[in-house]
N, C-alpha and C positions, 0 to 999 in steps of 0.2 A: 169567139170574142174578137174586135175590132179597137187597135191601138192605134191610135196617131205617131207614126213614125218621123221622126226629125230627119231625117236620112236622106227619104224617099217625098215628104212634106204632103203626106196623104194617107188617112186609117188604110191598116190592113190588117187581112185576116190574120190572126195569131197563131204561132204555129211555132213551138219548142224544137228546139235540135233532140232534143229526148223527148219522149212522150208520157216516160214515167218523171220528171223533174225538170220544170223552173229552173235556170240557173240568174240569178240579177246582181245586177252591184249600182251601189250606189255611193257619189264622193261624200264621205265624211265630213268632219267640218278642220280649221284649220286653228289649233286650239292653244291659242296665244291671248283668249281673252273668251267673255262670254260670247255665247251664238245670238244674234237677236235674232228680235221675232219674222223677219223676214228669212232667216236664215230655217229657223223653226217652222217655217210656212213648207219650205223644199222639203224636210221632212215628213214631215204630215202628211203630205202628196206622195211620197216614196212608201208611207205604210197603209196609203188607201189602195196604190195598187198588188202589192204584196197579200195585203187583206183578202181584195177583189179575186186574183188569184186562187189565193186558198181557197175560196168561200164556190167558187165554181167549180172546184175539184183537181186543180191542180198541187203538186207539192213541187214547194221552191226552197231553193238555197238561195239563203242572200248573203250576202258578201259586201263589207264596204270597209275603208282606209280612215287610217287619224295621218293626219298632216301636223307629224311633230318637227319638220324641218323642210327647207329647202322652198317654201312659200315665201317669195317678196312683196313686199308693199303696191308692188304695180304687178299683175298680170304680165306684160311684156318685160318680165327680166331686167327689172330696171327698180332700183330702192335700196331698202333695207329688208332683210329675214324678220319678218312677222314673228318668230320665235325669239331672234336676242332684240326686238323690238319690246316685244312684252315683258322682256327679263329686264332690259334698263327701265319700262316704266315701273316694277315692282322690285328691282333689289334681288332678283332669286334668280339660279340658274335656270338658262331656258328648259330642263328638262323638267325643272320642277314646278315652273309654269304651267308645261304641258301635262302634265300628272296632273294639278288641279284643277286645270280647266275642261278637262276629260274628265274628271269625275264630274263635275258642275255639269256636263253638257247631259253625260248619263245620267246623272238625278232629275234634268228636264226634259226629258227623254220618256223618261217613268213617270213625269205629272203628266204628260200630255198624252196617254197612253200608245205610243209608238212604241211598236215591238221591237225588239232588241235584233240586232244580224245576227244570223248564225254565226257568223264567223267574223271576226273586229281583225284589222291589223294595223299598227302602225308604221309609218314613212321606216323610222330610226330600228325597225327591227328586218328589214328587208333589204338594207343596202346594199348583201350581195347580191341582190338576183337585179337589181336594180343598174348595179354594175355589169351584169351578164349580162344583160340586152344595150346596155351601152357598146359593148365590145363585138357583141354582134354587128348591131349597126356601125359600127367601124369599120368593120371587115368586110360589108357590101357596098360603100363608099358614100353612105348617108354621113357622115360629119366632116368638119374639120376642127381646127383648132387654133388658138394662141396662147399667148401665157397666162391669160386669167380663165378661159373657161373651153369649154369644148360643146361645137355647139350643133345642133341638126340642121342641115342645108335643106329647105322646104323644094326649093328649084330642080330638086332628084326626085321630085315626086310630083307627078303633073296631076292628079287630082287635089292635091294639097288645097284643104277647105273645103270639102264637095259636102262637108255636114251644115255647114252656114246658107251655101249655095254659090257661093262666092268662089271662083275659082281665082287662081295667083297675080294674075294678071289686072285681073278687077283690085285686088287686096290692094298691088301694089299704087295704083293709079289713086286710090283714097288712102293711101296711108299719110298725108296728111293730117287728116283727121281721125284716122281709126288707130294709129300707132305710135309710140315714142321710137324715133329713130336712134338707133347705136350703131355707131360708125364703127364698131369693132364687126358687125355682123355685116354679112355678103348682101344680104335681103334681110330688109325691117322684120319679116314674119318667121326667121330662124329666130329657134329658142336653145336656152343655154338644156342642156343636158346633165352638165355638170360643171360646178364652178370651183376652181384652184383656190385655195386662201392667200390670196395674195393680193395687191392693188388694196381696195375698199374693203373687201372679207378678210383682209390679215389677219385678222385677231378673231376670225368668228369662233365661236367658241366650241360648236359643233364640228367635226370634222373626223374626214376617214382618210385611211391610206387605200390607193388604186394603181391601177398600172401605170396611169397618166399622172401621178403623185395625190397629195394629199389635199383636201377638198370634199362639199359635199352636194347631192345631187341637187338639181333643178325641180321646180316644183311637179312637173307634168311626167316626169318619168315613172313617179311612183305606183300611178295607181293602172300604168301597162304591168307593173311585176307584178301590184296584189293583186290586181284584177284576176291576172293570168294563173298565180299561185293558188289561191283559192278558188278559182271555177273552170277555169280550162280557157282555152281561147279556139275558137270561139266562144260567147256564153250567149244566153240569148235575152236578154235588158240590160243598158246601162242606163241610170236613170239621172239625175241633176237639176238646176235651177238654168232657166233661159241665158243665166249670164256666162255659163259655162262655155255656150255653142260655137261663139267665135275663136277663142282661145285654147283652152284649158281641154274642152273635147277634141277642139279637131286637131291638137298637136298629139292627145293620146292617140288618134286614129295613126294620125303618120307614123310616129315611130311604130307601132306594134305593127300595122300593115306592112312597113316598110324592112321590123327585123325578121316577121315571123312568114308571107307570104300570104293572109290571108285576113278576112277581116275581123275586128275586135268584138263589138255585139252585132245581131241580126237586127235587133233593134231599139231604139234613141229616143227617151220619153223625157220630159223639158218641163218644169213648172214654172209657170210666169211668175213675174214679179209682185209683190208686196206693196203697196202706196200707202203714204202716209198724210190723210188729208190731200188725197187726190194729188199727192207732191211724193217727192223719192224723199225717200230713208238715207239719215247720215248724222253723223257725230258731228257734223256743221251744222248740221241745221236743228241739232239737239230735239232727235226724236226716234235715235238709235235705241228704241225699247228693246227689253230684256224681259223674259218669264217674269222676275221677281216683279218689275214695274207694274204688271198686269196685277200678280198676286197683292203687292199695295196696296194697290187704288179698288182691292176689295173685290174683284173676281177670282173664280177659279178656273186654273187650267184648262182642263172642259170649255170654258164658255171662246176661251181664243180656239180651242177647234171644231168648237159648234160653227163659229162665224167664219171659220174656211170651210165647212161642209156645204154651206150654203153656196160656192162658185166653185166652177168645174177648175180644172184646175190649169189649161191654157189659157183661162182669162184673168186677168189681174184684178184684185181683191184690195178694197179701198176701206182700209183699214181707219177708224174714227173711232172717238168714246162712246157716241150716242150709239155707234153698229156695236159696239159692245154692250151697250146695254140690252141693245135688242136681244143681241145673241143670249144675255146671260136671263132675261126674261122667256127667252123659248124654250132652252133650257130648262131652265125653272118650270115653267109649263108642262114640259116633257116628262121631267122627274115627278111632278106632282100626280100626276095623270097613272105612271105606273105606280105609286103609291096605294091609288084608288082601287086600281087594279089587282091590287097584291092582295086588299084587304076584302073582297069581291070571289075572286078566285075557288075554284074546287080543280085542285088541282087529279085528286082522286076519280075525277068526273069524267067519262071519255067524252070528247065532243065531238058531235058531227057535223060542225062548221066544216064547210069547204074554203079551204086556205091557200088551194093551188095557185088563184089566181095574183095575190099576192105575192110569193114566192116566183113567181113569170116574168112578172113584173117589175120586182129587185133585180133578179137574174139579167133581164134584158136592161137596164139602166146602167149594171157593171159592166154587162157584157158591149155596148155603146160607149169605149174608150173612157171608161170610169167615170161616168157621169154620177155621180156623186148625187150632187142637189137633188137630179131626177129619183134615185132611190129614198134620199129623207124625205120627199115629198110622198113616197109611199107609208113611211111610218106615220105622217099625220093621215092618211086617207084610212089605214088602220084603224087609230082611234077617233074616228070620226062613223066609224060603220057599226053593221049591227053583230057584229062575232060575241059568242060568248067573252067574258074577261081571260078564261084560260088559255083561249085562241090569241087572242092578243099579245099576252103574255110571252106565249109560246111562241111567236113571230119576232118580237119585239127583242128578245135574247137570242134568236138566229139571228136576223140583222145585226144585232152591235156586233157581234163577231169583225162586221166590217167598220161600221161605223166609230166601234171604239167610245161608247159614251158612257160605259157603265151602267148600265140602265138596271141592273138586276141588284144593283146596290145604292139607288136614289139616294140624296140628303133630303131631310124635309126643310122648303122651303116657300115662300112666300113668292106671289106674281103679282105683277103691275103692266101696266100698260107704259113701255118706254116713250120719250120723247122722240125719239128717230121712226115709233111706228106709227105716231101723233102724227108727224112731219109730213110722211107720203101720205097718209089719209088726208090732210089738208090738199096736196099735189094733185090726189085723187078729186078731190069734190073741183079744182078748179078747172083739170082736164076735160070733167064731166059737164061745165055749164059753158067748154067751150068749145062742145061737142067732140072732141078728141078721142074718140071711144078707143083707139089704139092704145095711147097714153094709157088711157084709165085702166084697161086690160091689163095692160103690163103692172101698172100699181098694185091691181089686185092681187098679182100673181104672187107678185113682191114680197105685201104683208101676209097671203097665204102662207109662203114659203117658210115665214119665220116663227110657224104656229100658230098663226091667230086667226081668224073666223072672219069676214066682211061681209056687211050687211046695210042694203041699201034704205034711206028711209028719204022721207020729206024735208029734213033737217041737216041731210046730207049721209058719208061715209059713217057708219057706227062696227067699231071693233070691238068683239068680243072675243075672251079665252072661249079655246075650244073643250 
């Protein structure tokens, strides 16, 4: 198996510290309010490789943190606590925020079929261990201090960012643009470790006693302790969203590198970004969707991670209504097809369909740094062949293992031909009269991909259900 490694910025052969066990982690969410769906996206991508994993014969422990504290409104230590953020816009202590925004995240967690970690922890249940690698790196001479916070000095550690690519030197020369400056810190790219309630935090409501007084930690610290707590350190995946890699990752790497001597995962898997209308995602631009928004406007679950199955997961995913409909049309297509099948079936029947090639063929699309797409395009080349129904069947419920679509428990439902697969069959017939045969090629592939059949006539592009 071949991972793209953020680390190293080049697939490589895979290869466990254990041979009998996977160890992964992956960051939680940070639960002072719903997760949107771009947040929902980094998940999906963390349970296709976990899936992928399994399905090839490995066994994994996964491991990931809830950020019930110590998360600010900026990345660079600089705002307000995301936690009593969320508590003054609802009236409730922020622990009680975080209890029900944790449970909300796990109920959508459960529609989208994401497996659950083996192991969940939260920031506010770790604070001593959190504090023991503070105090470590105190005593190697990674911090310093003032009276609001106690912070990691990045300048003790001459790799500092080698997960970005960016080394200290570079960071500082654009921190212009890439950092809010705090003149309490030595260098822009020290981050707080732990903050005093004192100054701005006076009154925060969360808060522990430490050898350096009373105070609670920084966001980045927490998940060197759970990480470490629950899988060892090293372990061998940390997993996250691309917006992690400048910050949030490479400040884990320094401290835990810096307390422990050694490095935190073998390897660094990153899922791109989300767009919305080919534009970023935000509460300003009022299109910070949520699970429930999708379920509204009258899709299911399923159909938002049909339409991430469809891109790999380092390329960013242009999230639109009409791609939802497509999505919830292939879908539908897919479900309706094993219906067929179900009712078709002898399951008592031994068949002697040859299926290997099939099974090669998933195998080598997971094993190809989780290419995703490339494996559902084998579940339609499936029902598109001539296997008995049971052979089908029997493949079709080995694959969702990965795929996660339910398939062995369809809804009956209706298909149409969406507008968005209308759209490129149009793109298609114009690329075609203007000899663009590349273009056209790619079109094909396109409305292929999302289940549907292309067939060329006189009159132009004609799509039909497969």
């Amino acid at each position: 198996m071949k991972l793209y490694n953020t680390l190293s910025r080049k697939l490589e052969e895979f290869t466990p510290i254990d041979p009998n066990e996977v160890r992964m982690y992956t960051c939680g969410p940070t639960v002072y309010d719903f997760a949107h769906i771009g947040n929902l996206r980094t998940y999906i991508f963390e349970d296709l490789v976990r899936r992928s994993l399994t399905y090839l014969g490995y066994t994994v422990k996964h491991g990931m943190n809830i950020t019930d504290v110590g998360h600010l409104v900026g990345d660079g230590d600089e705002g307000e606590d995301k936690m009593d953020k969320g508590a003054k816009r609802e009236g409730k202590h922020p622990l009680e925020i975080a209890r029900m925004y944790e449970e909300q995240f796990f109920k959508d967690e459960a529609a989208l079929n994401i497996l659950h970690a083996h192991e969940v922890r939260r920031a506010t249940d770790t604070i001593a261990e959190q504090i023991e690698i503070i105090k470590l790196l105190e005593a190697k001479g990674f911090t310093y201090s003032d009276e609001f916070a106690i912070y990691f000095d990045t300048s003790k550690l001459p790799d500092y960012g080698k997960l970005s690519g960016q080394n200290l030197e570079d960071k500082k020369t654009g921190a212009r643009e890439e950092v809010v400056v705090d003149i309490l810190k030595r260098n822009p790219q020290d981050f707080v470790l732990w903050f005093f309630t004192r100054g701005k935090y006076e009154h925060h409501i969360l808060r522990w006693p430490s050898p350096w007084g009373e105070g609670f930690p920084g966001w980045h610290i927490e998940c060197s302790a759970i990480s470490r707590t629950l899988l060892g350190q090293p372990f061998d995946i940390h997993c996250g969203g691309v917006d992690h890699i400048g910050t949030h990752h490479s400040n884990e790497i320094a401290q835990s590198e810096a307390a422990f001597g050694g490095p935190l995962a073998n390897y660094w898997m990153h899922g791109e970004f989300l767009l919305i209308n080919a534009g970023r995602m935000g509460k300003s631009e009022g299109n910070a969707y949520i699970l429930k928004t999708i379920i509204d406007r009258g899709y299911r679950p399923l159909d938002y991670r049909y339409l991430l199955l469809q891109g790999h997961y380092r390329s960013q995913v242009n999230f639109t209504w009409e791609a939802m409909d497509a999505s919830h049309t292939a879908l539908t297509r897919l479900y309706n097809a094993v219906l067929e099948l179900q009712k078709t079936a002898k399951p008592d029947t031994d068949s002697v369909d040859n299926v290997e090639e099939y099974h090669e063929k998933f195998r080598a699309a997971l094993s190809d740094d989780v290419n995703i797409p490339k494996a559902l395009a084998v579940v339609w080349e499936i029902l598109g062949s001539k296997l008995s129904a049971q052979s089908k069947l029997n493949l079709l419920s080995n694959f969702d293992s990965v795929l996660g679509l339910d398939l062995e428990h369809p809804p009956i439902v209706e298909t149409t031909i969406p507008e968005e697969i209308k759209k490129l069959a149009h793109e298609r017939d114009e690329a075609r009269a203007h000899k663009d045969f590349a273009k056209s090629d790619e079109l094909r592939a396109r409305i292929e991909s999302a289940g549907f059949e292309v067939l060329d006539s006189k009159s132009g592009t004609v799509i039909k259900t497969r």
